[in-house]
C-alpha positions in Angstrom: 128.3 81.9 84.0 131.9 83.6 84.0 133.6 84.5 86.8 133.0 88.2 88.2 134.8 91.1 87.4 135.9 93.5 89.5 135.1 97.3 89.3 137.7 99.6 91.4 137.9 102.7 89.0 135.0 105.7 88.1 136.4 105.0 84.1 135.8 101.2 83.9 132.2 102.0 85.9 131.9 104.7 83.5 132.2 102.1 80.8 130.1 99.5 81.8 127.1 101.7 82.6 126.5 101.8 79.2 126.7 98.6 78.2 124.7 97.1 81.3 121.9 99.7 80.1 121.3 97.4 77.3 120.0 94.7 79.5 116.3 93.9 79.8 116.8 92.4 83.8 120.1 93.4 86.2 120.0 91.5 89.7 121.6 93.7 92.2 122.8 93.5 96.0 124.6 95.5 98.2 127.2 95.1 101.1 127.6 97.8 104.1 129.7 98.2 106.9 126.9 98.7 109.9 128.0 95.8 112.1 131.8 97.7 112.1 131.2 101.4 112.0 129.3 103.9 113.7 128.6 105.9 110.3 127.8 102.6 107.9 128.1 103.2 104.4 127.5 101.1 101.0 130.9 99.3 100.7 130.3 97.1 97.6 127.6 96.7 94.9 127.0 92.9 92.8 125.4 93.2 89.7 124.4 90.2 87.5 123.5 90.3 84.1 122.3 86.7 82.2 126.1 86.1 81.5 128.4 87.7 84.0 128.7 89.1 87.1 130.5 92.3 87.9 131.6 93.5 91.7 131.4 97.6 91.7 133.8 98.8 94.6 132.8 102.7 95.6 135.6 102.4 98.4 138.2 101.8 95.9 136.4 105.0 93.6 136.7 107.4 96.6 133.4 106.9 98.3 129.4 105.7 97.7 129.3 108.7 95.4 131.0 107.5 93.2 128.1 105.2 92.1 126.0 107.3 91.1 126.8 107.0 87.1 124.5 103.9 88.3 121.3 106.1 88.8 120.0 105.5 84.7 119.9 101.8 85.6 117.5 102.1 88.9 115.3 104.8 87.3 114.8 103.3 83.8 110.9 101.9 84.1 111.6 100.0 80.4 113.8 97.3 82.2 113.7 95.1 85.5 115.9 95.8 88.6 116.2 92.5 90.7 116.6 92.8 94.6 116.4 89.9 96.9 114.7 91.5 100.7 115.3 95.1 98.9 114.4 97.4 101.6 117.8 97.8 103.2 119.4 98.0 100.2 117.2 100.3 98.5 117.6 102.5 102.1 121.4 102.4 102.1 121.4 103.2 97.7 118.9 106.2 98.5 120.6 107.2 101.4 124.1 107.4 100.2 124.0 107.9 96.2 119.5 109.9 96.0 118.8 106.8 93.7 115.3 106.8 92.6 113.9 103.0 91.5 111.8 102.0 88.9 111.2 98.7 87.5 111.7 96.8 90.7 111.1 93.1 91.4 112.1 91.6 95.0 112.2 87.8 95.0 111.9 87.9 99.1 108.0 89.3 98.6 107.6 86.6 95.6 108.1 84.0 98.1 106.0 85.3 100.8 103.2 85.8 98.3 103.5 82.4 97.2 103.4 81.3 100.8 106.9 79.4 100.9 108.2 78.6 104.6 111.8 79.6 103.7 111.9 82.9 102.2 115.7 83.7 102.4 117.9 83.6 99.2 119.7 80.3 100.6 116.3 78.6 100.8 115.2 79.6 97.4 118.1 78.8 95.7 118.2 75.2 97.2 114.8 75.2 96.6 114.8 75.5 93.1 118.6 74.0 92.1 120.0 72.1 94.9 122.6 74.1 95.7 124.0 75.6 99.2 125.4 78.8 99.2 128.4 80.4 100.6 127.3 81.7 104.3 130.7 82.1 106.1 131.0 85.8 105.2 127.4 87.4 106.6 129.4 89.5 109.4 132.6 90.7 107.2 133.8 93.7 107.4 133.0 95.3 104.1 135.1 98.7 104.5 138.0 96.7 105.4 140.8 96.8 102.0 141.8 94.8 100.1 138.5 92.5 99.8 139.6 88.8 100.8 138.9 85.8 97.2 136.6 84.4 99.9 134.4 87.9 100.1 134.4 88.2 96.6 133.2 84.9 96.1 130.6 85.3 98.2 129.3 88.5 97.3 129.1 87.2 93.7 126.9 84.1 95.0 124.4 86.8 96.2 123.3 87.4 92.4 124.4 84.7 90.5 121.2 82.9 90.9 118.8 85.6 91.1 117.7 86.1 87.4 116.8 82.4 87.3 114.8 82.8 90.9 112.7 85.4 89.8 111.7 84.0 86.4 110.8 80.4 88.4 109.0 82.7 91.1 106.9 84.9 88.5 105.8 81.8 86.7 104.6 80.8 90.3 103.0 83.8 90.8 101.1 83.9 87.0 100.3 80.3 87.8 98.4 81.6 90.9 97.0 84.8 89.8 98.9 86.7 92.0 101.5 88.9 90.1 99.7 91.9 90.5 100.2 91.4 94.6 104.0 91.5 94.0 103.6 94.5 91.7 101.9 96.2 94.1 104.6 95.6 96.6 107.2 96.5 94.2 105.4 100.1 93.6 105.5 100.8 97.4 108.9 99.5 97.7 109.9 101.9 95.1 108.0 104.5 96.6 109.0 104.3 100.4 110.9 106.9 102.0 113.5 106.7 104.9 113.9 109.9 107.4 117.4 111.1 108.3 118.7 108.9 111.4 118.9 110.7 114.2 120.5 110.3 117.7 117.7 108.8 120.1 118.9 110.6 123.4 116.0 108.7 125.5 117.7 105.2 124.0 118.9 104.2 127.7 115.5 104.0 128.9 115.1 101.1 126.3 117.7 99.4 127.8 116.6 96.0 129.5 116.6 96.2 133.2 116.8 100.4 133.1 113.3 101.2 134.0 113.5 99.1 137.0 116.8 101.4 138.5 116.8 103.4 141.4 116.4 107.5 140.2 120.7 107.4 141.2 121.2 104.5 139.0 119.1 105.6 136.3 121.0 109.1 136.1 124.1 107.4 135.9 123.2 105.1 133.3 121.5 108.1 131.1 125.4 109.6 131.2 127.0 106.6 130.4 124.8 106.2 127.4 125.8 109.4 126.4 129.3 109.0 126.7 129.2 106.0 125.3 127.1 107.3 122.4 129.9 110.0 122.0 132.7 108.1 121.6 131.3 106.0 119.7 130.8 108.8 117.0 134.8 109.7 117.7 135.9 106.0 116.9 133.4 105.1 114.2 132.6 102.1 115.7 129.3 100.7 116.6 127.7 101.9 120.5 127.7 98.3 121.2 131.3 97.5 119.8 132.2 100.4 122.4 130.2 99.1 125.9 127.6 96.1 125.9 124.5 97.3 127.3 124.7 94.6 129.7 128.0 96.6 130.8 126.1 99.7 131.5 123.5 98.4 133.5 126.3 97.0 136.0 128.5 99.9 135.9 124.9 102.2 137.0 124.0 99.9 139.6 127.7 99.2 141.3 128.7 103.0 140.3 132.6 102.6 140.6 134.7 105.1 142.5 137.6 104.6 140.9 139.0 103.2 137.7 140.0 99.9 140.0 136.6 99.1 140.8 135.6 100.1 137.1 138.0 97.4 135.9 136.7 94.8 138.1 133.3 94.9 135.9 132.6 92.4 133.7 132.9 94.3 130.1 135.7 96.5 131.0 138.8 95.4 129.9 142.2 96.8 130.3 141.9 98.5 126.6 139.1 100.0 127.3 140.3 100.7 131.0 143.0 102.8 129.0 141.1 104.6 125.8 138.1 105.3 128.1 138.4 104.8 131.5 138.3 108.6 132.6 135.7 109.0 130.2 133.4 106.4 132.1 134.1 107.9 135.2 133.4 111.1 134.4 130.0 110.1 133.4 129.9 108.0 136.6 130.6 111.5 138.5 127.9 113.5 136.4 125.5 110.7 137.2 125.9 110.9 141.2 125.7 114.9 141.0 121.9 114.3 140.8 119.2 111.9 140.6 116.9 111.0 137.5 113.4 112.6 137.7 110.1 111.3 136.6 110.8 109.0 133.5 109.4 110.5 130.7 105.7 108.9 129.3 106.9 106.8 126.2 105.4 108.1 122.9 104.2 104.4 122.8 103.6 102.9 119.0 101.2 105.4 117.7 98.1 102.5 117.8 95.0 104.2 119.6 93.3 102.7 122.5 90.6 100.5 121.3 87.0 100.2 123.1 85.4 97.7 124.1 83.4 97.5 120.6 86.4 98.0 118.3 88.4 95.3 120.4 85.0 92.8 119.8 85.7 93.7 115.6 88.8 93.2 115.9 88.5 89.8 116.8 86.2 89.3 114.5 88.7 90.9 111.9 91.4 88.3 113.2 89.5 84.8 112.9 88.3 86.0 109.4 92.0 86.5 109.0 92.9 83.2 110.3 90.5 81.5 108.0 91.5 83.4 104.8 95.2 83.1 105.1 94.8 79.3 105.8 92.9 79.3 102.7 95.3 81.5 100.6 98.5 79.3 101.9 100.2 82.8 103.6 101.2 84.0 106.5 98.7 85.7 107.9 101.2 89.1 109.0 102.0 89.0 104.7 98.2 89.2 104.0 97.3 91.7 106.5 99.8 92.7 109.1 98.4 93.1 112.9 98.5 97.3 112.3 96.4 97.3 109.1 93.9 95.0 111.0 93.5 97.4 113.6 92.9 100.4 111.3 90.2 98.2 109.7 88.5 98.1 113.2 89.0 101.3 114.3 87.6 102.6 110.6 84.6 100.2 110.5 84.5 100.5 106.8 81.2 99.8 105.1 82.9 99.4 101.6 85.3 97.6 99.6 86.4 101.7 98.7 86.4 102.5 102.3 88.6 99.1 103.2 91.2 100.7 100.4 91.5 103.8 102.5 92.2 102.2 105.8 95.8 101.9 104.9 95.5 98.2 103.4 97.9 97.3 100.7 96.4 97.7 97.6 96.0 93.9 96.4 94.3 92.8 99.7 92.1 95.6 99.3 90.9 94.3 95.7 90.6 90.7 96.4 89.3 91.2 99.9 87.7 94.7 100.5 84.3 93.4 99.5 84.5 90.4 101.7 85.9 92.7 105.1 83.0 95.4 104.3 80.2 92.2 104.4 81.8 90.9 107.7 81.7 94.3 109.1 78.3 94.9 108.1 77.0 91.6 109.4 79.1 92.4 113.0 77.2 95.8 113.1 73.8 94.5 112.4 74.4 91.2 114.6 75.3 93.7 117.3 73.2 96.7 117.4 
């Protein structure tokens, strides 16, 4: 394959859309900038075709925005759209640019249907041709200009491979009768919907070690939190990038009175003493003002409390599982993840039809809804 090109201006993107629209398959991969900024962002998009690979930069175009002239591509059902672990990217492309997706095809879900033990693109590419890829640039920063040869380079590795992957994994999957599971996957993929992110204001409380402070503590390390959430926001950088967690557990239970005994914590350094220091201590006066009350009752995971029954079929539920994904070759959380099994015992379905509406994914329904509904039958006539 040739080298990449690179994409930095809306009229050479405008001029490529057209031609890359031609193409019956077009790997993609994205790169964003969450590990450096507080508001992260797409920062560079890799497409592949058969022959070349071109490197779209929407920083260099003025923003994310700017790649929506891409939207044709994702949306066009008559060709394939290659993704390797799509979820993020298809929640950073949906968040930033309102792409819909059509046509997809993730080669992370192709593995874990075919029951491989290394799933990542590294493994499957070593797997199949022998060959390492670059790994040295995982934590780059992404917004940062001008890209480095090395980033380049290794954001072209991410989809040079990828048409070739999926082809050898889709053969797998034929081989095994089990393309239809990965095209069920891809249609929820396609489908799934991210809400807006939003500001967790209780997020202290999930702080290890914070549920065991003192009401005093605990009400200073709810303001630091908050302050630290704050400026965060003002500096664009990551809350942890700003004050380790581990940081604000200390600084709640030592609660410094003055910025010398704030500097003596481990965490603090003399920058931050300087940017932030009357910052922290002003929390740290807030906090002592008054004490936490009751913590509030955690919303929990959503799972209902299961009786004593529904425990019993869940266990049943779980060494059919055990049995059945042994069989199959897969991990049993890729068959049937621990959540769906619990619906199934909570719903006590009598029916392949009713299995289908437990929440299931559709393929495990089909090849499996008959064979749940007889176990649950034979549990509710062994046990009435």
């Amino acid at each position: 394959m040739a080298d990449f090109e690179l994409i930095e201006t809306q009229t050479e993107l405008a001029e490529l859309v057209p031609e890359l629209a031609k193409e019956e398959v077009l790997a993609f991969d994205t790169e964003a900038d969450s590990f450096y900024h507080y508001f992260d962002k797409t920062c560079l998009v890799q497409v592949a075709t058969r022959k070349q690979i071109y490197l779209l930069d929407p920083l260099a175009m003025g923003g994310p925005e700017a790649l929506k002239p891409l939207a044709p591509l994702f949306s066009n059902p008559d060709s394939r759209t290659l993704f390797h672990a799509a979820e993020y990217d298809l929640y950073v492309l949906k968040r930033d640019c309102g792409f819909r997706f059509n046509g997809l095809f993730d080669t992370m879900v192709c593995a874990q249907l075919l029951g491989y033990s290394g799933i990542g693109l590294q493994a499957l590419v070593e797997r199949q041709f022998d060959i390492k890829l670059p790994k040295d640039e995982q934590r780059s920063d992404w917004s940062a200009r001008p890209l480095r040869d090395k980033q380049l380079t290794y954001a072209a590795a991410d989809v040079r491979y990828l048409i070739r992957v999926s082809e050898h994994l889709e053969k797998e999957l034929i081989k095994l009768d089990r393309l239809s599971w990965a095209q069920d996957e891809f249609r929820t993929l396609e489908k799934r919907e991210w809400p807006d992110r939003e500001f967790d204001r209780l997020g202290y409380l999930k702080i290890k070690g914070a549920r065991a402070l003192d009401p005093q503590s605990l009400s200073l390390l709810r303001e630091l939190f908050l302050v630290r959430d704050k400026r965060a926001r003002d500096v664009d950088r990551p809350a942890f990038k700003v004050l380790g967690n581990r940081t604000l557990l200390e600084l709640a239970q030592k609660q410094p009175t003055s910025e010398k005994e704030l500097g003596e914590t481990k965490g603090v350094t003399d920058l931050i003493l300087r940017r932030f220091g009357r910052e922290i201590m002003g929390a740290v006066e807030r906090g002592m003002k008054r004490k936490h009350g009751p913590i509030p009752k955690s919303t929990g995971t959503g799972r209902r409390r299961m009786d004593r029954r529904t425990e019993r079929r869940l266990g049943v539920l779980k060494k059919w599982r055990e049995a059945k994904a042994k069989e199959l070759a897969l991990d049993p959380g890729v068959m049937c993840p621990n959540a769906q099994l619990e619906s199934i015992a909570f719903e006590n379905p009598r029916t392949a039809a009713a299995v289908s509406k437990t929440g299931v994914k559709a393929w495990f329904a089909r090849t499996s809804g008959s064979e749940i509904a007889q176990l649950l039958r034979e549990f509710e006539s062994e046990n009435t």
